[in-house]
N, C-alpha and C positions, 0 to 999 in steps of 0.2 A: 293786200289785193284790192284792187281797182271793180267794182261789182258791174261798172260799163266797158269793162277791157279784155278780150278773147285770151285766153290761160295760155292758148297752145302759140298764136302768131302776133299778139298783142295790139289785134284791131280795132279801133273803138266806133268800129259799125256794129259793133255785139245789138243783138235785139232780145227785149225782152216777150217770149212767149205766153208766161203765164205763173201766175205765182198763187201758192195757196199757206193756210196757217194750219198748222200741225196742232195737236192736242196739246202740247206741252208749251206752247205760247208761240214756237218758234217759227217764223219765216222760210220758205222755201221758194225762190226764183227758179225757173227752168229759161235757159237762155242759149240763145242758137248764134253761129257766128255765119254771116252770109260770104265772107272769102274764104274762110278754108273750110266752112262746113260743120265745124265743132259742134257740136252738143252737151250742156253742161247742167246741174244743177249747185246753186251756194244759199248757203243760209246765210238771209241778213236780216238788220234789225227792220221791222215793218214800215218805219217811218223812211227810209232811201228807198225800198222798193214802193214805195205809194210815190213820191218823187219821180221816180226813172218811171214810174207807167204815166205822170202825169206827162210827164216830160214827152214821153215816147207819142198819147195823145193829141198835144197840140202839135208834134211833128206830122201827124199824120193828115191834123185837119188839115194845115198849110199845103201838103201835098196836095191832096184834094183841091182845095182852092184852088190851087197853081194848073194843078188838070183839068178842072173846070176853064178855066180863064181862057188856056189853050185850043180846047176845042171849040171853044166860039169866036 
């Protein structure tokens, strides 16, 4: 299983919501698909979710940037 790909339509617009660490060491993602809506959670290892939130970060500053640019 692909941890940036929707279970139910195989979108890889998957977003990561928010993830927290369990008492027993383990990783939990909660992740939302914005085309069909899915809502999921998977446990994975800490180091791909600190990755895909980093990842998801600089996506988001770029957006910013890119909305800022436009509106002036």
């Amino acid at each position: 299983m692909l941890l940036t790909r929707c279970r139910a339509c195989d979108s890889r617009l998957l977003q990561l919501e928010r993830f927290w660490l369990l008492a027993d060491r383990r990783w939990i993602a909660e992740r939302h698909c914005p085309e069909c809506e899915t809502r999921d959670t998977v446990t994975a290892p800490g180091e791909a979710i600190a990755a895909w939130a980093h990842s998801e970060r600089a996506v988001r500053r770029e957006l910013k940037r890119e909305a800022s640019e436009l509106a002036s």
